[in-house]
C-alpha positions as CSV (number, residue, x, y, z in Angstrom):
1,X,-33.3,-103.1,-135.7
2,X,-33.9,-99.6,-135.3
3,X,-31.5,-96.8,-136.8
4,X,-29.4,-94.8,-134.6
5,X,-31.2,-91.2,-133.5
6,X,-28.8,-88.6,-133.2
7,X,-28.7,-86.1,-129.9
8,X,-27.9,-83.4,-132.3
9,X,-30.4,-82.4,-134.7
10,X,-29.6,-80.3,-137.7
11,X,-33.1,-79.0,-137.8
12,X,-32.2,-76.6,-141.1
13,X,-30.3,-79.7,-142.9
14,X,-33.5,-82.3,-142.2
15,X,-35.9,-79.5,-144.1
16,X,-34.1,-80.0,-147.2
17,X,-34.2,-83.3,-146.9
18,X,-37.9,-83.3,-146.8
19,X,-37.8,-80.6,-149.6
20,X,-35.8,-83.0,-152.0
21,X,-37.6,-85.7,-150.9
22,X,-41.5,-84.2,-152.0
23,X,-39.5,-82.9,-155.4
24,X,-38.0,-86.7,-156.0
25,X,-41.3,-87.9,-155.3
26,X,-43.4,-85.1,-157.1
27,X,-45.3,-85.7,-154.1
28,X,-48.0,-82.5,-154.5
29,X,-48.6,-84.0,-158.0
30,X,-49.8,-86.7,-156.8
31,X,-51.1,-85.6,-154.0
32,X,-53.6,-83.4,-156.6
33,X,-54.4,-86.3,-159.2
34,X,-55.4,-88.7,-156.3
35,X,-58.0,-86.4,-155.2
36,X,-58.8,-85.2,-158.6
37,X,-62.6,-85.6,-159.2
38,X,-63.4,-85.6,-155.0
39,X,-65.8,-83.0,-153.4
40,X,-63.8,-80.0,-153.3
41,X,-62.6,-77.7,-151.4
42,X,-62.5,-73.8,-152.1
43,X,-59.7,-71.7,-151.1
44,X,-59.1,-68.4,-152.5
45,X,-55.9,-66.8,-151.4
46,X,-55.9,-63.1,-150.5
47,X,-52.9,-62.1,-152.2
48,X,-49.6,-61.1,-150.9
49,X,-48.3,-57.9,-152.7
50,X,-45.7,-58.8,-155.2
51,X,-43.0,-56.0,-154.3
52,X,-40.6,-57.2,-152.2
53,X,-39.3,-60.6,-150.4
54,X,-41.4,-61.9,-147.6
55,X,-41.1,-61.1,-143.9
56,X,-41.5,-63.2,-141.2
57,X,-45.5,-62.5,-140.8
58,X,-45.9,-63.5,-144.2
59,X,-44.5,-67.0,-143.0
60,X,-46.8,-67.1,-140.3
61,X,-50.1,-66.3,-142.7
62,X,-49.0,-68.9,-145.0
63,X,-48.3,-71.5,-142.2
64,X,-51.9,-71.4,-141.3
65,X,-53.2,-71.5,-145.1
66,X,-51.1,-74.4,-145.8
67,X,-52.2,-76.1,-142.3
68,X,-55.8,-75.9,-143.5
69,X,-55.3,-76.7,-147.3
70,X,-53.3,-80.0,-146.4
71,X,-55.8,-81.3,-143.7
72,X,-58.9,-80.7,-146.4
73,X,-56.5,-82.8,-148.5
74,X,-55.7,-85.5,-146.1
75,X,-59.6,-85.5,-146.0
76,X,-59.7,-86.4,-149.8
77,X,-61.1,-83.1,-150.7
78,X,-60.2,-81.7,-154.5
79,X,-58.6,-77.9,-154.5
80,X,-57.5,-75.1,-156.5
81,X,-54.3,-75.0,-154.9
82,X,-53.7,-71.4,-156.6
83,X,-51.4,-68.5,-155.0
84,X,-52.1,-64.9,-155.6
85,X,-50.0,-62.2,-156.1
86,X,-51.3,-58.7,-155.5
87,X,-49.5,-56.5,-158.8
88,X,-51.5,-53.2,-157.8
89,X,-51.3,-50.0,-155.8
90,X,-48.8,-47.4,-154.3
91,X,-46.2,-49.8,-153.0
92,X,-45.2,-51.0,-156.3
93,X,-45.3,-47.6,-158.0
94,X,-43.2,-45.9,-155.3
95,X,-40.6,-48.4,-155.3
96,X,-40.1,-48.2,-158.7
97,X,-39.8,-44.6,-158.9
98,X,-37.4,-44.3,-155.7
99,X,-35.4,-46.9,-158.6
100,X,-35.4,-44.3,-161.0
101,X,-34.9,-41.3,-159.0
102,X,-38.4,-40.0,-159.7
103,X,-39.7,-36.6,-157.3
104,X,-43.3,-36.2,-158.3
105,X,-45.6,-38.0,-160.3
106,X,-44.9,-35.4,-163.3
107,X,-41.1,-37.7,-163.2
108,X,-43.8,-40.4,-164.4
109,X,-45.5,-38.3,-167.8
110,X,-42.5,-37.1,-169.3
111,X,-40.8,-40.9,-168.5
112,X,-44.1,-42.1,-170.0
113,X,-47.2,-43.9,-168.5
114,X,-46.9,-47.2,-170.5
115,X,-43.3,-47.3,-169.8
116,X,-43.8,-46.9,-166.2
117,X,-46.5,-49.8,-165.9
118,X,-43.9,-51.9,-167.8
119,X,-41.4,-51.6,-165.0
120,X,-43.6,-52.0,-162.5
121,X,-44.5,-55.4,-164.3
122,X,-41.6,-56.1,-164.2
123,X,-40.8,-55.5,-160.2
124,X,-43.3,-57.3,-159.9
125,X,-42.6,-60.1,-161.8
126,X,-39.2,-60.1,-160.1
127,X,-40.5,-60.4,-156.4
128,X,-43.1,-62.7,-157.1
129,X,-40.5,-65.0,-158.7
130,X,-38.2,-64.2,-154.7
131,X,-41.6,-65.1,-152.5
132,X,-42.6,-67.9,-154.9
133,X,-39.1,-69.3,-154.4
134,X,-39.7,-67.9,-150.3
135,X,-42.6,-70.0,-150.1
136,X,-41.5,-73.5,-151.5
137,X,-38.7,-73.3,-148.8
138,X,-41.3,-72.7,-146.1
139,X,-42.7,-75.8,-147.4
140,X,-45.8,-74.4,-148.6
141,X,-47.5,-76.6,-150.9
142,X,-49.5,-74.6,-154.1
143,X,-49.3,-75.1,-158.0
144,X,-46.1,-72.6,-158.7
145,X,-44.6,-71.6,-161.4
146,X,-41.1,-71.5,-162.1
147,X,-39.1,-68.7,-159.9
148,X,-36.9,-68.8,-163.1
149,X,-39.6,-68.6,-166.1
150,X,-41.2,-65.4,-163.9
151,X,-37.9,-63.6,-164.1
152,X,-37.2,-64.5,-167.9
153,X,-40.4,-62.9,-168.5
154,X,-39.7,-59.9,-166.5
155,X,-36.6,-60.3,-168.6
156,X,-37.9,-60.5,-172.1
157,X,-40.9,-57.8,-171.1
158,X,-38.0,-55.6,-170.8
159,X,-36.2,-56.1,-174.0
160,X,-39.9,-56.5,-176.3
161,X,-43.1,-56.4,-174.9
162,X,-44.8,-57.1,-178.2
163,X,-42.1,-60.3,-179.2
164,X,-44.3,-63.6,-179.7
165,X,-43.2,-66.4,-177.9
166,X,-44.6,-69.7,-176.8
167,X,-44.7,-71.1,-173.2
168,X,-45.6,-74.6,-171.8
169,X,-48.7,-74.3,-170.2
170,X,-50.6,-77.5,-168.2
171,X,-52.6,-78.2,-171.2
172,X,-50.2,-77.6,-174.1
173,X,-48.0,-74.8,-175.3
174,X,-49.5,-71.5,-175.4
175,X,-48.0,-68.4,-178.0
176,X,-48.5,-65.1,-177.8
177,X,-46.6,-61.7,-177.4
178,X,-44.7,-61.5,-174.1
179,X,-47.3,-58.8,-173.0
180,X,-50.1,-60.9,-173.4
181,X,-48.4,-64.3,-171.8
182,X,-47.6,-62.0,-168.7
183,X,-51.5,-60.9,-169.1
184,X,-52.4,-64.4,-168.8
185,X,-50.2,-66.1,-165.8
186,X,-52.8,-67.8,-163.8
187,X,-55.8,-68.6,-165.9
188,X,-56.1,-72.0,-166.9
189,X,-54.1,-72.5,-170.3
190,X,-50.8,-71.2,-168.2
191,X,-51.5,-72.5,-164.6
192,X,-49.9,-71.4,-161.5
193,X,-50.5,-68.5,-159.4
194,X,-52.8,-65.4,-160.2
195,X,-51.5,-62.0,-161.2
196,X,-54.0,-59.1,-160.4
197,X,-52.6,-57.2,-163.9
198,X,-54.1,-59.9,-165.6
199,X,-56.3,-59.3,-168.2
200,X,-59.0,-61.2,-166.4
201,X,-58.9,-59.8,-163.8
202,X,-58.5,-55.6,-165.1
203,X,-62.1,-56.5,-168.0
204,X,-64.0,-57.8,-165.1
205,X,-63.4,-54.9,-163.0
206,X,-64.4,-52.4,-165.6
207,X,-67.3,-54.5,-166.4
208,X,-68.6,-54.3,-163.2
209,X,-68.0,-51.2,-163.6
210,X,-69.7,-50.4,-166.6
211,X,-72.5,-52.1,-165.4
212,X,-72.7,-49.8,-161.8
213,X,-72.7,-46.6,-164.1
214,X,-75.7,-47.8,-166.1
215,X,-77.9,-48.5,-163.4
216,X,-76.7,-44.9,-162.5
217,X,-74.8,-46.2,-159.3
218,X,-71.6,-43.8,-159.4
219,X,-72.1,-40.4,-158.4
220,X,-69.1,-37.6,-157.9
221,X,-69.4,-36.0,-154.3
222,X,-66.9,-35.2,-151.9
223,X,-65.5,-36.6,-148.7
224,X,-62.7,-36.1,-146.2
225,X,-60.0,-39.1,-146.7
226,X,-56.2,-38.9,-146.3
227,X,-54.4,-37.5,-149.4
228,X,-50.9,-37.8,-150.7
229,X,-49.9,-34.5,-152.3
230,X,-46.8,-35.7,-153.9
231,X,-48.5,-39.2,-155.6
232,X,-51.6,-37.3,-156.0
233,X,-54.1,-40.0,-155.0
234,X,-55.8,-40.8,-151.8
235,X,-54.0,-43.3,-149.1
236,X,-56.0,-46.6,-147.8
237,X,-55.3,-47.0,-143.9
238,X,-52.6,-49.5,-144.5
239,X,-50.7,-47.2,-146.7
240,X,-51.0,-44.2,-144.2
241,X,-49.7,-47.1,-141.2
242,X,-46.9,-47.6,-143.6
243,X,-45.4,-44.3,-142.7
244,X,-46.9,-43.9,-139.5
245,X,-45.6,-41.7,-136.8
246,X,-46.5,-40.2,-133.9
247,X,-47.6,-36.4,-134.0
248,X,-48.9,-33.9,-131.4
249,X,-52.0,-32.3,-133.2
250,X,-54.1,-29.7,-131.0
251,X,-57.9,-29.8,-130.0
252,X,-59.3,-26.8,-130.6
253,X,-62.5,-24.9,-129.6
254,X,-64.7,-23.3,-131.5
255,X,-67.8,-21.0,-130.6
256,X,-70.7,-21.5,-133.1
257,X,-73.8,-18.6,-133.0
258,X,-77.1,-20.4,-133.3
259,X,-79.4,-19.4,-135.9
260,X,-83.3,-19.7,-135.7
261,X,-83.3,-20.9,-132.2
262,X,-85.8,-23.7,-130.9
263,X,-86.2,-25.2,-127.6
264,X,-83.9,-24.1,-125.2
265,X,-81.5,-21.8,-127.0
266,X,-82.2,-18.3,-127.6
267,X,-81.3,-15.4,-129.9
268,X,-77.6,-14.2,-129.6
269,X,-76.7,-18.4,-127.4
270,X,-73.6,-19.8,-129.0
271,X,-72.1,-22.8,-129.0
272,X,-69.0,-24.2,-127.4
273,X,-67.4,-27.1,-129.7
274,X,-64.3,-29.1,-129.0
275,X,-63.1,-31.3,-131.3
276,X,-59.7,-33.4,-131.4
277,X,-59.9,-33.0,-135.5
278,X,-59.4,-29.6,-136.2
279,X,-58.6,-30.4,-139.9
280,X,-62.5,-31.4,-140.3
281,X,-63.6,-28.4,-139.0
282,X,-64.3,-26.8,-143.0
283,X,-66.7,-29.7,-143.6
284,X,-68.5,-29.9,-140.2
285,X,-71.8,-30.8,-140.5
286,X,-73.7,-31.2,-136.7
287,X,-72.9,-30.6,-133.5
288,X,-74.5,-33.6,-131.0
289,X,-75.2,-32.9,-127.3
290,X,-75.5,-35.9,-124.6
291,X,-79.4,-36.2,-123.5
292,X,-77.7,-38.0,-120.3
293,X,-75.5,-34.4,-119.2
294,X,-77.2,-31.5,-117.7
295,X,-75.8,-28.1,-119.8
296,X,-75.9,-24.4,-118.7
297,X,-76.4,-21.1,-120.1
298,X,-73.3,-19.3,-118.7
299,X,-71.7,-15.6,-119.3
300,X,-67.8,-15.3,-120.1
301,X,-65.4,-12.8,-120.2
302,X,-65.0,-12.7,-123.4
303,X,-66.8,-10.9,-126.4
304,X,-69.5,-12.4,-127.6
305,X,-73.1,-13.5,-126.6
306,X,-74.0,-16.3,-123.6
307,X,-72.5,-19.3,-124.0
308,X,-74.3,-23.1,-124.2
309,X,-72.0,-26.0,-122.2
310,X,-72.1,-28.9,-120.1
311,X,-72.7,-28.3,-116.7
312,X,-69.9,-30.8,-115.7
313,X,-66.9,-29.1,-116.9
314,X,-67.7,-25.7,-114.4
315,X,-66.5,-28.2,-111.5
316,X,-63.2,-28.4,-112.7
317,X,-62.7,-24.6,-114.2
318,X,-64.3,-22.6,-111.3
319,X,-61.1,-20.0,-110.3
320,X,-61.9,-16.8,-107.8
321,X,-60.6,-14.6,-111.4
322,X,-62.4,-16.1,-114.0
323,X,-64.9,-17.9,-112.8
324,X,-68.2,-17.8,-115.3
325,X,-71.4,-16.7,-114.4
326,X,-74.3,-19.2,-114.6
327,X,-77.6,-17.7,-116.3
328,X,-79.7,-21.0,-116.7
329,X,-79.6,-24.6,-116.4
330,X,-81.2,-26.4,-119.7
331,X,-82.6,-29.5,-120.8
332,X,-80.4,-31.0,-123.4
333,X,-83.6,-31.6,-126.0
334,X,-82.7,-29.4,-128.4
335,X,-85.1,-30.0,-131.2
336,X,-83.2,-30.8,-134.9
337,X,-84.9,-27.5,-136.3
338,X,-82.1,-25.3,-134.3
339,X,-79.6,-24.4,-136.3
340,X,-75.7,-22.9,-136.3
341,X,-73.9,-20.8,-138.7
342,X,-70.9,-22.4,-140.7
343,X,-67.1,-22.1,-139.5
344,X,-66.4,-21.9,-143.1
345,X,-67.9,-20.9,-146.5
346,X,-66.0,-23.7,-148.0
347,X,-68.6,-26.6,-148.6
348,X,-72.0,-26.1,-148.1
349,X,-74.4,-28.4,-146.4
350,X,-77.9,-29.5,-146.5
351,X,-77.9,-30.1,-142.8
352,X,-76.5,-27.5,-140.2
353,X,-78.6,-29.0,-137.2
354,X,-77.8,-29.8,-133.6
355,X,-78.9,-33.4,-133.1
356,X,-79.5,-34.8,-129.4
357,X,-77.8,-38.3,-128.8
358,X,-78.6,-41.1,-126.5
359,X,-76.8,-40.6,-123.0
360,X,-72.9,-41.1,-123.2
361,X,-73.2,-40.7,-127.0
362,X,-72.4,-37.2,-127.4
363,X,-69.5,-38.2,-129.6
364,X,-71.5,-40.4,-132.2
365,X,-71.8,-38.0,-134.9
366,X,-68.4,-37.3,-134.4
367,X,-68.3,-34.2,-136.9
368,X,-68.3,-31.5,-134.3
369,X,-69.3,-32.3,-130.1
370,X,-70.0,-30.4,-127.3
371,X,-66.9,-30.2,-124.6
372,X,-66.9,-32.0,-121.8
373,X,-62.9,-30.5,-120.7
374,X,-62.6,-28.3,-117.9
375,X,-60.8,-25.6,-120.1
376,X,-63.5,-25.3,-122.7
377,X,-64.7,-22.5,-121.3
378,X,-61.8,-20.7,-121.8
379,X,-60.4,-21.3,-125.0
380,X,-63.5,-20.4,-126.9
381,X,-62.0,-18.6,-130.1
382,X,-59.4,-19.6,-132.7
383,X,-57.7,-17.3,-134.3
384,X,-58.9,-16.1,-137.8
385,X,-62.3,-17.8,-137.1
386,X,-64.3,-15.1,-135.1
């Protein structure tokens, strides 16, 4: 006889059902020691950052890893089962110095460095103990540790890094100070999910390290890359997205005199340059002209010597007042020998060429191009940079 089937379905009270029901039956327990010695299955999580609770895109990356993980497993295949938690970076550092009212990173030396990374242990012990507990009520099946024993840890790490204790591990009880048991969550004697501070992990980065500096693989140069003033480091794109707003920056053109001219250009020819990127303008490096556009040798009025341009853009700024006198038409080969002088004295380059490009590729060396706006011709000084 069947059971009756309700027309109203508590969906939320029917997951805890299913919840209680896999912790009554330690059902991923099982589940591991019945495929236990099976061909396996590798699965190494890309951690979630350990800084504050889970949103709702977090559920959806972890619905898809758990979807994978338990179909492998229905298959018979052994895994690893193991969670990460990413313990590193800006996120977690900021956080905790919003906590303590910090301004600048000089808050961070008089409060003390070692200090410092203690808290953000301990955040970090603190969230991952919220998204482990998160992630058992989405249902997602890995070898957790105990929401509670993370946050006595974060406790006890507070009180006396260097007290010994001893923890129960998968393979017996482990003792060490509470520095060194944090050190160790996720390698083998503790179980559970793996902590980027780990000790492991920090030795085998230096390592490799080590190893790149010997076979004389580091070098110190310099680059362009977003920098933070006030943490004094340099941001990864998903920290710059993180405070991400919308900001009108202007193009700007720039006229470049050419120096030891070859092909084409001539003693006294400049350059007209647009570029969208003003800020890169102290490192440019090359200016790229399009081999598929025809360019001209025109006469402004404006100081200075003839200017170089695509012919295209003299369609759209032809006006009965300023309209600019054509001298020659040119072929767009400019050999690499040619030459232009620097906008800046700041950094100083071993190349300061003008490279051709295939057709449409004008903008593939992307430190400096030729214009292809109607207004170029106009707008051919900036300020300060004659």
């Amino acid at each position: 006889m069947f059971e009756p089937v309700p027309n109203q379905v508590d969906l939320v009270e029917q997951e805890h059902r299913v919840l209680d029901f896999w912790k009554r039956s330690d059902a991923f327990r099982k589940l591991q020691a019945k495929n236990q010695g099976n061909a396996t299955f590798s699965f190494i999580d890309g951690p979630i950052t350990a800084n504050n609770p889970m949103g709702v895109h977090h559920a959806w990356g972890r619905t898809y890893k758990d979807i994978f993980q338990r179909y492998r497993a229905m298959r018979g295949m052994d895994e690893r089962w193991q969670n990460g938690f990413d313990c590193q970076g800006l996120w977690v550092e900021v956080e905790v110095e919003k906590e303590r009212g910090f301004q600048s990173k000089r808050d961070i030396e008089e409060f003390g460095l070692a200090e410092f990374v203690n808290l953000c242990k301990q955040r970090v012990l603190e969230y991952s103990a919220v998204q482990t507990a998160q992630s058992i009520r989405l249902g997602y099946w890995m070898d957790w540790n105990d929401p509670e024993q993370l946050r006595e840890l974060g406790r006890l790490l507070n009180e006396d890094p260097d007290r010994v204790i001893t923890v129960e591990g998968p393979q017996g009880p482990v003792t060490d100070t509470v520095e060194q048991i944090v050190a160790r969550l996720g390698l083998a004697e503790l179980g559970g999910s793996y902590f980027t501070f780990s000790n492991e992990n920090n030795y085998l980065i230096w390592g490799f390290l080590k190893q790149c500096h010997e076979h004389g693989w580091l070098y110190k140069g310099k680059d362009v890359m977003p920098w933070c003033p006030r943490c004094g480091t340099s941001l990864s794109s998903h920290e710059v997205a993180q405070g991400y707003r919308d900001v009108i920056d202007p193009s700007v053109y720039v006229r470049f005199p050419v120096i030891d001219p070859q092909g084409p250009l001539k003693d006294g020819d400049e350059l007209i340059v647009w570029t969208t990127t003003p800020w890169t303008l102290v490192s440019n490096a090359a200016v790229a002209v399009d081999a598929g556009l025809t360019y001209v040798r025109a006469r402004l009025n404006a100081p200075g010597g003839p200017v170089f341009q695509a012919h295209m853009v003299l369609a759209y700024y032809a006006k009965p007042d300023a309209e600019p006198v054509i001298l020659d038409n040119l072929d767009p080969s400019i050999q690499p020998a040619s030459r232009r002088t620097d906008l800046l004295p700041v950094f100083k380059f071993n190349s300061e060429r003008i490279y051709q490009t295939g057709a449409g590729n004008a903008r593939s060396v992307g430190v400096g191009q030729l214009s292809r706006w109607a207004d170029a011709l106009r707008r051919i000084r900036i300020e300060g940079f004659d």
